[in-house]
C-alpha positions in Angstrom: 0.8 -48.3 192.0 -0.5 -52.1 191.0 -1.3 -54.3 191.7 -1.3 -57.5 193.8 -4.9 -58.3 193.9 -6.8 -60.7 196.6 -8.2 -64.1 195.7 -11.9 -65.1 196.0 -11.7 -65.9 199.3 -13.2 -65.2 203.1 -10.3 -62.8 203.1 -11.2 -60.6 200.4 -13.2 -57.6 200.8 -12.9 -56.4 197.2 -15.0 -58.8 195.6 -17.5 -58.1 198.1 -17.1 -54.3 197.6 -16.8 -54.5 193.8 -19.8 -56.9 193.4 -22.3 -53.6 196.0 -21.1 -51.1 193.7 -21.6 -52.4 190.0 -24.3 -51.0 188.1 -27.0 -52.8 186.0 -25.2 -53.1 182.1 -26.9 -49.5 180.5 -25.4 -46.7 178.4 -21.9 -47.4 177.8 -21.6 -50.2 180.0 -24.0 -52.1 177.6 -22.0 -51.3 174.7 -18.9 -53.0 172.9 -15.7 -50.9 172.3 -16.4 -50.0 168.7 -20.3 -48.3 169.5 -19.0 -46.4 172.6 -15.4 -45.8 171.0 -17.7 -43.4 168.4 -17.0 -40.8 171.3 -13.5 -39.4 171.0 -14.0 -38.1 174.6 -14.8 -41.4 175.9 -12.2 -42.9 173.8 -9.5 -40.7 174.9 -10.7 -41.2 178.6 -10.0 -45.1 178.4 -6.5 -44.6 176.2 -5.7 -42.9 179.3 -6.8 -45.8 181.5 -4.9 -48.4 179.9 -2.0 -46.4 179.8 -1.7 -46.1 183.7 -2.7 -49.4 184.0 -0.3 -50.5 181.8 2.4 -48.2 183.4 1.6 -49.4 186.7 1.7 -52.9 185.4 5.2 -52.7 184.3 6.0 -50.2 187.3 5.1 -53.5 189.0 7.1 -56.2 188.0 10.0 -54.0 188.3 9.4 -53.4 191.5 8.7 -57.0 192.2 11.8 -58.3 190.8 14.0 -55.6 193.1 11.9 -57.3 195.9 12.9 -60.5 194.8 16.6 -59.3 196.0 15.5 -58.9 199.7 13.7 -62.4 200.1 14.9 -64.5 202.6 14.8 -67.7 201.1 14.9 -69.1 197.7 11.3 -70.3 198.0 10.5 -67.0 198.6 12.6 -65.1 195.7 10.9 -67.6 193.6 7.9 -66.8 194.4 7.9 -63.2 193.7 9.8 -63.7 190.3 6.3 -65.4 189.8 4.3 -62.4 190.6 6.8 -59.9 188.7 6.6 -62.4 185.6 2.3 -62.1 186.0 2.7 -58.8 186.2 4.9 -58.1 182.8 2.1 -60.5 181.5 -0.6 -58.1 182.5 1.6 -54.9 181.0 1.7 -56.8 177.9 -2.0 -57.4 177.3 -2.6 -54.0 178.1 0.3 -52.5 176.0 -1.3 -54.9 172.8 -4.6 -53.3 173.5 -3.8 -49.7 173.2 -2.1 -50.5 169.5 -4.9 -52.4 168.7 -7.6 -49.5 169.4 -4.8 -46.9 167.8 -3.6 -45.8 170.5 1.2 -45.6 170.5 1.7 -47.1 173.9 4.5 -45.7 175.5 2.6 -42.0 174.5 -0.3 -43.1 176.7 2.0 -44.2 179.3 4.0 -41.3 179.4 1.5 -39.1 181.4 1.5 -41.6 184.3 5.3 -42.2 184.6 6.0 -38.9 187.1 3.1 -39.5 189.0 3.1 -43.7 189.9 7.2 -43.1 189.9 7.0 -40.8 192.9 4.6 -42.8 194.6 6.9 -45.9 194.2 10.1 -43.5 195.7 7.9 -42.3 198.4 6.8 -45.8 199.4 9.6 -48.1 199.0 10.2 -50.9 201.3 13.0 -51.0 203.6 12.8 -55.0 204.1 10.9 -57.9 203.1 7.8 -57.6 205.0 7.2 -54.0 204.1 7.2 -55.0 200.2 4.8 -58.1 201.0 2.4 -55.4 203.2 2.8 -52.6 199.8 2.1 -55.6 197.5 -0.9 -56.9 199.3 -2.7 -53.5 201.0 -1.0 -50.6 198.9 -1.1 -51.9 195.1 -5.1 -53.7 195.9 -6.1 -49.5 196.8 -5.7 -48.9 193.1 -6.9 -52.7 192.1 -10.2 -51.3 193.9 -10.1 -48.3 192.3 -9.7 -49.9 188.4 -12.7 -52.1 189.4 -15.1 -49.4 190.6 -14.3 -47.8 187.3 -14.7 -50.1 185.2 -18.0 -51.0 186.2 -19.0 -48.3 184.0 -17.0 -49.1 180.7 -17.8 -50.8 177.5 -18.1 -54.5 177.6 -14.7 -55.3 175.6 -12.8 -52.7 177.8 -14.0 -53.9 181.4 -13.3 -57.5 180.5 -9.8 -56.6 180.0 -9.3 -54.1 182.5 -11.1 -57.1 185.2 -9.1 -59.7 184.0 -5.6 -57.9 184.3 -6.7 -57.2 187.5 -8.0 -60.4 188.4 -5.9 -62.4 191.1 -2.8 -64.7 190.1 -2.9 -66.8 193.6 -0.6 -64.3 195.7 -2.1 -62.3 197.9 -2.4 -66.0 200.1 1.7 -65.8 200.2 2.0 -62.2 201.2 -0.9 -62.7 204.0 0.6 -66.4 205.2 4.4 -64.8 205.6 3.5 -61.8 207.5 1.0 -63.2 209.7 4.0 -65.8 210.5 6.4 -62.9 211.1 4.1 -61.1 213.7 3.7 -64.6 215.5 7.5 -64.8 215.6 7.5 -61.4 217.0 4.6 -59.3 217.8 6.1 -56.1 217.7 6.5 -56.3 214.0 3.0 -55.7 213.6 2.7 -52.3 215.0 5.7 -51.5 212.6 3.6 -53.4 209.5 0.6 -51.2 210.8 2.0 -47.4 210.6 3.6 -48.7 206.7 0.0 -49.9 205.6 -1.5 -46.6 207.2 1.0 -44.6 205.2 0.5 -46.5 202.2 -3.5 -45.8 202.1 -3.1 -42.2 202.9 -0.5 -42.1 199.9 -2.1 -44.3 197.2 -5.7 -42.5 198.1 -3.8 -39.1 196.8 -2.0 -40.2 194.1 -4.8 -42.1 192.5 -6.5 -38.0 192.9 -3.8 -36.6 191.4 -3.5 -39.0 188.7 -7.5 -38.4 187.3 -7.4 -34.8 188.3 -4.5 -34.1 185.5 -6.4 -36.2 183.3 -9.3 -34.2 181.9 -10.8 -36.7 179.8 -10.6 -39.1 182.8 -11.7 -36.7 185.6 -15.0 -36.0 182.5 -16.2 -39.7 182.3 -15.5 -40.2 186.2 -17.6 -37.4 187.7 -20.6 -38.2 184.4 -19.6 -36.3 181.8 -18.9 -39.3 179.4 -19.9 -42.4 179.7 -21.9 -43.6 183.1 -19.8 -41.8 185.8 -20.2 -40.9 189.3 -21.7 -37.9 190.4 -20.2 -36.6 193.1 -21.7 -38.1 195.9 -20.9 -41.5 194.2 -17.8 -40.3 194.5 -17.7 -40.1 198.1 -19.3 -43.7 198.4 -16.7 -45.3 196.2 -14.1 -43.6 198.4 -15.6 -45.5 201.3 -16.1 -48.5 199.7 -12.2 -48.5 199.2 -11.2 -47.8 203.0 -14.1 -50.4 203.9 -11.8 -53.0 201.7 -9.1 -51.8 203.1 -10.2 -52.2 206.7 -10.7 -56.2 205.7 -7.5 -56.2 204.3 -5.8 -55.3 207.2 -7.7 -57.7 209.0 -6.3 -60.8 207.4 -2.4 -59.4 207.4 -3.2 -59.4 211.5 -3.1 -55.8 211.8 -5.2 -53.0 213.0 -6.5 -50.5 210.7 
């Protein structure tokens, strides 16, 4: 799962949800990697982090470029060569980060592969619109989720985990071509509808299964290290996501 984020615009919710749910800079969030890294539970919980984030980044761009094959026009294939080429971009950072901080990055990916692999086989697009609707609605889920975590991480590690998260001008494209294909032909959005349903319900339980196999994760989430949630935080941020994703369905042109 990752991650097409949307761009600062009327049609993005998760800047708006992201921007009610950060906290004020204390603890660990006021601190640079090096002072909060003195905590091997805390550092083990964000080597687990950027691995599946770095895992779904590179998850991502191959998905994208097997996407590429069902576009319908040149233009188009283009363009999602583009988002698959941002994406490696983003695996990249991420993959450099975990050396730098000691961390082997393909070990830190490794826990992530079974999980984010099954949901990419259980949510594979059968055309072209299907992958724009995963792209735009499925892969922002976990964008969301990355942000409302990282609200709570050292300084050095939210910058980078915000900035590979950060949009790279797509999520316009995705929204423009399927608003255009329900115009053509309105009964394409009820189709589009039931996918991006499925695609909520399924990225809402992998991204549970992925930090409940995690311990160090599930710890700092639920504020055992670091500034975490307690639990009904938990049940706010949960909200916060299916608010976004509400919007989000909104500007494809579809009901939620």
């Amino acid at each position: 799962m990752r991650f097409m984020t949307t761009p600062d615009n009327a049609a993005d919710p998760s800047a708006e949800a992201t921007d009610k749910s950060t906290p004020a800079a204390t603890g660990v969030a006021a601190q640079n990697w090096d002072t909060a890294a003195a905590d091997p539970q805390y550092r083990a919980a964000v080597v687990d982090l950027l691995g599946a984030l770095a895992y779904g980044e590179l998850a991502a761009f191959e998905r994208l470029a097997e996407d590429a094959k069902l576009a319908p026009t040149l233009s188009d294939k283009a363009e999602l060569a583009k988002m698959a080429s941002a994406e490696f971009h983003h695996f990249e950072r991420l993959r450099d980060r975990l050396a730098a901080v000691g961390a082997e990055p393909t070990a830190a990916m490794e826990p992530f592969v079974a999980a984010l692999d099954g949901f990419h086989r259980q949510t594979a697009p059968s055309d072209w619109l299907e992958g724009l609707v995963k792209a735009f609605v499925g892969d922002s889920i976990a964008s969301d989720f990355y942000r409302e975590v990282a609200a709570r991480l050292d300084a050095d590690t939210r910058g980078l985990v915000l900035s590979v998260l950060d949009d790279t001008g797509h999520a316009s494209f995705a929204v423009e071509k399927v608003r255009a294909a329900i115009d053509a032909d309105p009964r394409v959005g009820g189709r589009l509808a039931l996918w991006a349903r499925r695609l909520m319900g399924e990225a809402l339980s992998q991204s549970q299964r992925v930090v409940a196999d995690r311990d160090a994760l599930s710890t700092m989430l639920v504020g055992g290290v670091a500034d975490g949630f307690d639990l009904a935080e938990v049940g706010r941020m949960f909200s916060r996501i299916t608010e976004a994703h509400t919007k989000r369905m909104a500007a494809l042109g579809l009901a939620a």
